[in-house]
Structure formats: structure tokens, C-alpha cells
C-alpha positions in Angstrom: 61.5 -88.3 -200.8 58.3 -89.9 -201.0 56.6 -92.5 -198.9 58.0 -96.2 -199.1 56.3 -99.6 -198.1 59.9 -101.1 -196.8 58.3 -104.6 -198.7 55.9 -104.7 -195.6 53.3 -107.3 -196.4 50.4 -105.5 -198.2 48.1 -108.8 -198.7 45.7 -108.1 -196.5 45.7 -104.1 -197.6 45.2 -105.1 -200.9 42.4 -107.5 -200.7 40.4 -104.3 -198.5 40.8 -102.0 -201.4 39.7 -104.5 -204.1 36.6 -104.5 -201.7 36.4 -100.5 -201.4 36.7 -100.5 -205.1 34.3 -103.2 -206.5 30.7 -102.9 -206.7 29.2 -102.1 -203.2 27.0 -104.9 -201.7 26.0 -105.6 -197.8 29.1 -108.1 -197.5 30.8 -104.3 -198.1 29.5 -102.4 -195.5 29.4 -105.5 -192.8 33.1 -105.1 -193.1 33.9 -101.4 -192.8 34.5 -101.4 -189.1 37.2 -103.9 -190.0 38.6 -102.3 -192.6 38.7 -98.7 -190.9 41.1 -100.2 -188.3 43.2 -102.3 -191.1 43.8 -99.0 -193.3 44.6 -97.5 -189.7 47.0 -99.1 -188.5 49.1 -99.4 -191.9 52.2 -97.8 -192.1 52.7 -97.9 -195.4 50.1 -94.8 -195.9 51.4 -91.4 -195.2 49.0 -89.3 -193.1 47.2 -87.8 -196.0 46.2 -91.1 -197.7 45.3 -92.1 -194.2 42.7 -89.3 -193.8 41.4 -89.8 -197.1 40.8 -93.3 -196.9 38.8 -92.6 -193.7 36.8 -89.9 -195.8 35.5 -92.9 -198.3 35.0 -95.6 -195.2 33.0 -92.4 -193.6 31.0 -91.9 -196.8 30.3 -95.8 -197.9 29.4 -96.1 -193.6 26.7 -93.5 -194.0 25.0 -93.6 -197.2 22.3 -95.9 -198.7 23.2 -99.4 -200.3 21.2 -98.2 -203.1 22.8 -94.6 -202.9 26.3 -96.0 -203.1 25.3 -98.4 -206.5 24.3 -95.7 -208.5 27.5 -93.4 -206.8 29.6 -96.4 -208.7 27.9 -97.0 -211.5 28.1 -92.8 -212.4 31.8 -92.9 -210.7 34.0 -96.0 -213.2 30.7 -96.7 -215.9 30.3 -93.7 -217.7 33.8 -92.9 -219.2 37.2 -94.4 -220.0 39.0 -92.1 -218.0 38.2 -93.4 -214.9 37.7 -96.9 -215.4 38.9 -99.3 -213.4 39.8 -101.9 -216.3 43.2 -101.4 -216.7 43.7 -102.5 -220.7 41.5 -99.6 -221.4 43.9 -97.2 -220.8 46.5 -99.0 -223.0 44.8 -100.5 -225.5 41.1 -99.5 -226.2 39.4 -101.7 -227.7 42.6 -102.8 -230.0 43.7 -106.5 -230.9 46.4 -105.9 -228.7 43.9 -106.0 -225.5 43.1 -109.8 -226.2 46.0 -111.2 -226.3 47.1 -108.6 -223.4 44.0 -110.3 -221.1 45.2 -113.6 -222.2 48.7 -113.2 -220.7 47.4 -111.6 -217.3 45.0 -114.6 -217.3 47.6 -116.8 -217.8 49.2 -115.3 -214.6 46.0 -115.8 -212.7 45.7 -119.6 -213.1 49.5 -120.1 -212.7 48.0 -119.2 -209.2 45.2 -121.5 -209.0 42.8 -118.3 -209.9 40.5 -118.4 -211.7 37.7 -116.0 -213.3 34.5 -117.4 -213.7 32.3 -116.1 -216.7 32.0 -112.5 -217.4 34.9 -111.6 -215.7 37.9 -109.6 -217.0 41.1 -109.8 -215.8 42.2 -106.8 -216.1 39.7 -105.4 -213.6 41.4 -103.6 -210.9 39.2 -105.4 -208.1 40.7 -108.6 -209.8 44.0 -107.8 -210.2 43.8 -106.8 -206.6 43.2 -110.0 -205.1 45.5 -111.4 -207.1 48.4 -109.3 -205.9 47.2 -110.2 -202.5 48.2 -114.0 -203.5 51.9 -113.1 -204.3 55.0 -112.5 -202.1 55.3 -108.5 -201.2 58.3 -108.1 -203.3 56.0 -109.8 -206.1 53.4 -107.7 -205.7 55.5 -104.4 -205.8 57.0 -105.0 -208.5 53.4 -105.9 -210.6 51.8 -102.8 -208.9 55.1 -100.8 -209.9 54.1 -102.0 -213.9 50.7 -100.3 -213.9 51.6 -97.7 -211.6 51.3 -94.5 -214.5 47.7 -96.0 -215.1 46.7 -95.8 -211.5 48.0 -92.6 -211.1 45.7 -91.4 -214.3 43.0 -92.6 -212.9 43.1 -91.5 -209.4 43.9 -87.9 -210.6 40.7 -88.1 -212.8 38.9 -89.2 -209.7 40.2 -86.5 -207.6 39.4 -83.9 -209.9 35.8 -85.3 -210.1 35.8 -84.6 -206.4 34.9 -88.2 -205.3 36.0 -90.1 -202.4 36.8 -92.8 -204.3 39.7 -91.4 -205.3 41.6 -92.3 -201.8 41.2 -96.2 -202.5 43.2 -95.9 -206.1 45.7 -93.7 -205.4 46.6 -95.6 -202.0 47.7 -98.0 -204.3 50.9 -95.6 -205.0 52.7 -95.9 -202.0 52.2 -99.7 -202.3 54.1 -100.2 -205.2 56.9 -97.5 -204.2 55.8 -94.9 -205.8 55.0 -91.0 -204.9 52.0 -89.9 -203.6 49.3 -88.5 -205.2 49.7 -84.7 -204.2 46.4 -83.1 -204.8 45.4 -80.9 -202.5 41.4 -80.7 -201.4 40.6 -77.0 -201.9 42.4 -77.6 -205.9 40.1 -80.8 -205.7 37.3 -78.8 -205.1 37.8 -76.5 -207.4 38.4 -78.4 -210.8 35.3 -80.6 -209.8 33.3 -77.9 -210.9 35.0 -77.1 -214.5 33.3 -77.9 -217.3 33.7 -81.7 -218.8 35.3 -79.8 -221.9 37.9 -78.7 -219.1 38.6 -82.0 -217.4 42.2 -83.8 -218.0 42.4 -84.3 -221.4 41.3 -88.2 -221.4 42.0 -88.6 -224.7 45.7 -87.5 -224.5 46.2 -90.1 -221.6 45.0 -92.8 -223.6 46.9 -92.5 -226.4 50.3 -91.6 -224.2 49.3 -95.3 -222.9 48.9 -96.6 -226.4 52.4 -95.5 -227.4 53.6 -97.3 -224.1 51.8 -101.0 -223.9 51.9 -102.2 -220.3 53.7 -106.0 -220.3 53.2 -107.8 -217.1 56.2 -109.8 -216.8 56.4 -113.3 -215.4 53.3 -115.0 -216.8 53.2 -119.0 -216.8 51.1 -121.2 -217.9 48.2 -122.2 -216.3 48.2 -125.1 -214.3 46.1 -128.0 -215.2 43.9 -128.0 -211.9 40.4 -128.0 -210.5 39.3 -124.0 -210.8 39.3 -122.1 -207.7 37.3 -118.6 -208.8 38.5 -115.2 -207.2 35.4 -114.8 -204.9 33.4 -111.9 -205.8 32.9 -110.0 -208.8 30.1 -109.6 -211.2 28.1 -108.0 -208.6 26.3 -105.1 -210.6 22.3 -106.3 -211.1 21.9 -107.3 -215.1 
């Protein structure tokens, strides 16, 4: 039987691991000591997530701003296996993606979000916050839908051996769902294997494109003054 959130209100969780996973700024690290006692304290997160998480607040707490930027940037930028924009995983660069971003917009504004320019929906930061905006039983239910993906990408993390890898897959037992079960010495070990040896990216992405990911319950947006998400865009041009 694997870990279960009970419908506990996750808002506040949520909006701390958009933060853990965006681009790292000083507004970040100001708020670790605050974050380190929310993640604590949450009883949603079985023990292991728990100590994980603490190994990612340890590393961001003790590293260099600068350090931690290029960490990122070499961590989500340089493939598609672990990138944090979730239509990537299902649909590439297909036609299907646009209308796909259209629909989670759609979602957004029916919340009184709204992205300013340059900014993708389906961003996991993004999607995030918006989570942290709907009822718990809401947000379940939405994390539940892309659940697979995060569970792709947070395997891909943890084989890369990067801390990082706590602050997606803590998003499992949010949504219900097992948790990852990787332990660190396997970790470890198949961070060192060749990139030829790595999970087969490729596979994954096109076991997502047989399987498009419909997030259910868009609305229209609402006709009203916009109210953007409040930080993304961060990375330097």
C-alpha cells in the first residue's frame, strides 16, 4: 500500500515546490528556512521523500547563486527527458501541443491566471501554482492526469544522480499515487552509465504520444483584468 495525502490541503506544498523547481534566484534561497520547516512538517511525504527533500534544501542552502543557475540550466535545458514542460513528453513539437497549451490555458484564466509573455503553460512551475489555486480534491485529481509524466521525469532525474529529483517525484504522493522507489546506492550507480545507457528517452516519449494527456474541466476564460502567475521567466536572456 503506498503513501496517501487523505485530500490534506497541499496549496501551500505545492506553491514551495514550483519555487524548488523554477529557475533559482535570491527570492529562492531567502525562503529556504521556510520551506525546510513546511516540507517538514507535511504528512503527506513518507520518510524517504522527506529526507530527500531535505538533501535538495541542503544543497540549494549551500551552493553559489550562480553555481545553482548553471546546475539548472545543465539539469531540465539540455534534453527532453527531463524537462519540465509537460506537452513535451506527449506531444513534441506536434500540432497537437498547440491546441493542448490552448486548453490548459484556458484553465488558467478560468482562474483569474494569467501568463504574461514568454510563458508556457504547461511548465511544471506554472502548473504548480495553479494547482495551488484549486480545492485539494481539484488538485489531486489534475496532478493524478499527469502523474505517468512526472514519474518519467523524476526517474530520469534520479538516475542522473541529482537532488532535484526529490522535488518532482514528491509530487507522487500528492496526487495519490506510489512513491518513487529508487534506492540511493542504484542511484548512484546508473548516474555513471553511459548516455547510450540511460532510460531510453525516446521510448518514453513516444509511449506518451500513443497516450495524449487531456486535462479535463477547462472553461473559458473569464473576461477580466489579468492577474499574472508571479514569477517565471527568470533565466538571464
Amino acid at each position: 500500500m503506498w503513501w496517501t495525502n487523505n485530500m490534506e490541503d497541499n496549496r501551500p506544498i505545492f506553491s514551495m515546490l514550483s519555487a524548488l523547481l523554477d529557475y533559482p534566484d535570491q527570492s529562492l534561497l531567502d525562503g529556504l528556512a521556510e520551506i525546510r520547516i513546511a516540507l517538514a512538517r507535511h504528512r503527506a511525504f513518507p520518510p524517504a521523500t522527506r529526507s530527500a527533500l531535505n538533501d535538495l534544501v541542503d544543497r540549494l542552502s549551500t551552493a553559489s547563486l550562480m553555481d545553482l543557475q548553471e546546475e539548472y540550466v545543465e539539469t531540465f535545458d539540455r534534453g527532453r527527458t527531463t524537462s519540465l514542460y509537460l506537452f513535451e513528453h506527449v506531444h513534441g513539437e506536434s500540432r497537437e501541443r498547440g491546441q493542448a497549451m490552448v486548453d490548459l490555458l484556458a484553465m488558467y484564466e478560468a482562474k483569474e491566471l494569467f501568463l504574461t509573455d514568454g510563458e508556457l503553460p504547461d511548465y511544471l512551475p506554472v502548473f504548480l501554482e495553479f494547482l495551488a489555486q484549486e480545492t485539494p480534491a481539484k488538485a489531486s485529481g489534475l496532478l493524478g492526469e499527469v502523474a505517468n509524466i512526472v514519474r518519467a521525469i523524476a526517474t530520469q532525474l534520479a538516475a542522473r544522480n541529482t537532488p532535484y529529483f526529490a522535488a518532482v517525484a514528491a509530487l507522487l504522493p500528492l496526487a495519490g499515487e506510489a512513491p518513487l522507489a529508487i534506492p540511493a546506492p542504484v542511484a548512484a550507480s546508473v548516474a555513471n552509465i553511459p548516455p547510450s545507457r540511460e532510460v531510453d528517452g525516446q521510448a518514453l516519449d513516444q509511449e506518451w504520444q500513443d497516450e495524449p494527456v487531456s486535462f479535463l474541466g477547462a472553461q473559458a476564460p473569464l473576461l477580466e483584468t489579468p492577474q499574472p502567475i508571479r514569477f517565471y521567466d527568470k533565466r538571464p536572456s
